[in-house]
C-alpha positions in Angstrom: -4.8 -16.7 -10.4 -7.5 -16.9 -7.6 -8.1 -14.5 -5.4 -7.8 -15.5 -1.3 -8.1 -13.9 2.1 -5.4 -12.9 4.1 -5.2 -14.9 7.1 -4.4 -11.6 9.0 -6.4 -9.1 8.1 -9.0 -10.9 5.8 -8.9 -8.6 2.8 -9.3 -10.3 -0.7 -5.6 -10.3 -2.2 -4.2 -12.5 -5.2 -3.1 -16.3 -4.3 0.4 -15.4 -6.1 1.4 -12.8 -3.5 4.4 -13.0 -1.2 3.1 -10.3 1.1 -0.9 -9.2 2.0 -0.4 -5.8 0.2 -3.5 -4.8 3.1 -1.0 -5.8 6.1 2.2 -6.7 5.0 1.8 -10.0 6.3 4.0 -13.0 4.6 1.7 -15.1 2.5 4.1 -17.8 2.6 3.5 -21.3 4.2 2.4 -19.8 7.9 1.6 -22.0 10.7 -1.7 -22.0 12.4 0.2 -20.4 15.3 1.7 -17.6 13.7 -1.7 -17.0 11.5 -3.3 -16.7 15.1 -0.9 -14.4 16.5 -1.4 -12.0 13.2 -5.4 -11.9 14.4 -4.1 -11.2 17.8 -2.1 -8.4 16.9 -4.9 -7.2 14.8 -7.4 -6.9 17.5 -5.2 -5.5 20.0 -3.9 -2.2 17.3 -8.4 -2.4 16.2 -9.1 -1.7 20.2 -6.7 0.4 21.4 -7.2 2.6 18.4 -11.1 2.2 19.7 -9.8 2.9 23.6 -7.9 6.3 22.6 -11.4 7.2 20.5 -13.1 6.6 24.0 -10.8 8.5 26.1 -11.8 11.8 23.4 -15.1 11.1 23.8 -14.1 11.6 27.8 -12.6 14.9 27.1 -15.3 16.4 25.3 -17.7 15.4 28.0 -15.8 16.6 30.6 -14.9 19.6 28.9 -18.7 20.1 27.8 -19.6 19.4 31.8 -16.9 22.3 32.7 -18.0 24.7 29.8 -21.8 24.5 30.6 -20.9 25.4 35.1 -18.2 28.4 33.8 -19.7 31.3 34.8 -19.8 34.1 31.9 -20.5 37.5 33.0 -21.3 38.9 29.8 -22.3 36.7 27.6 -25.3 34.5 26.8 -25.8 32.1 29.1 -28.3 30.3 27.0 -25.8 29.3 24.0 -23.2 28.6 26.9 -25.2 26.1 28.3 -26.4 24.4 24.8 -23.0 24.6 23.8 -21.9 22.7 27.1 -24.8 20.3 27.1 -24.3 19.2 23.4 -20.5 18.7 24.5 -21.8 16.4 27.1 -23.8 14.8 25.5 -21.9 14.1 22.2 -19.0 12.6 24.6 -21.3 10.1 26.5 -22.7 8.9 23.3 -19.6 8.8 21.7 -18.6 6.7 24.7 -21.1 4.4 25.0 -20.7 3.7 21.4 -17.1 2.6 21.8 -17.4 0.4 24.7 -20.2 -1.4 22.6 -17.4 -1.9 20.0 -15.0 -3.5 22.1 -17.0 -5.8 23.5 -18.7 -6.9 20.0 -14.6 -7.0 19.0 -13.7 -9.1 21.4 -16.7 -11.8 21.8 -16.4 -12.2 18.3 -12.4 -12.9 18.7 -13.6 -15.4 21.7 -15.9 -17.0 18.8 -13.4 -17.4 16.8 -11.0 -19.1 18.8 
């Protein structure tokens, strides 16, 4: 028994397989095409699950931007606006962060090819 790398996901899994139990991916006798497609399909679920993280981090910055120009009558306007800033500034960052991600993702999938 050796232990291999899915050509899907590359997790470690057993050569005596059927299926990557990481992916669910057919060990059996794939063509370089359909190996290629499985990485494809990989990148594409890795990113958009990386998009919808960026589009949160959108939110919260708007939502920080919005909370720190309310006006409050009564309370403190001092935690309002650290509460709004931090909200901003979490959701840039958090931004920023993502976008750096995809484009690692995909220069590394344009290596690859």
């Amino acid at each position: 028994m050796a232990i291999i790398k899915c050509p899907a996901c590359s997790e470690q899994t057993s050569d005596k397989v059927k299926e990557c139990p990481h992916c669910d991916m057919s060990m059996t006798a794939q063509t370089r095409e359909q190996q290629e497609s499985a990485k494809r399909v990989e990148r594409i679920k890795v990113v958009q699950s990386i998009q919808m993280q960026t589009m949160f981090a959108l939110i919260i910055s708007i939502g920080g931007f919005i909370f720190y120009y309310l006006d409050d009558p009564i309370g403190d306007e001092q935690m309002q606006s650290a509460i709004g800033i931090g909200g901003l500034i979490l959701g840039l960052t958090w931004h920023l962060i993502n976008r750096v991600r995809v484009t690692y993702i995909n220069k590394k999938f344009k290596s690859e090819r």
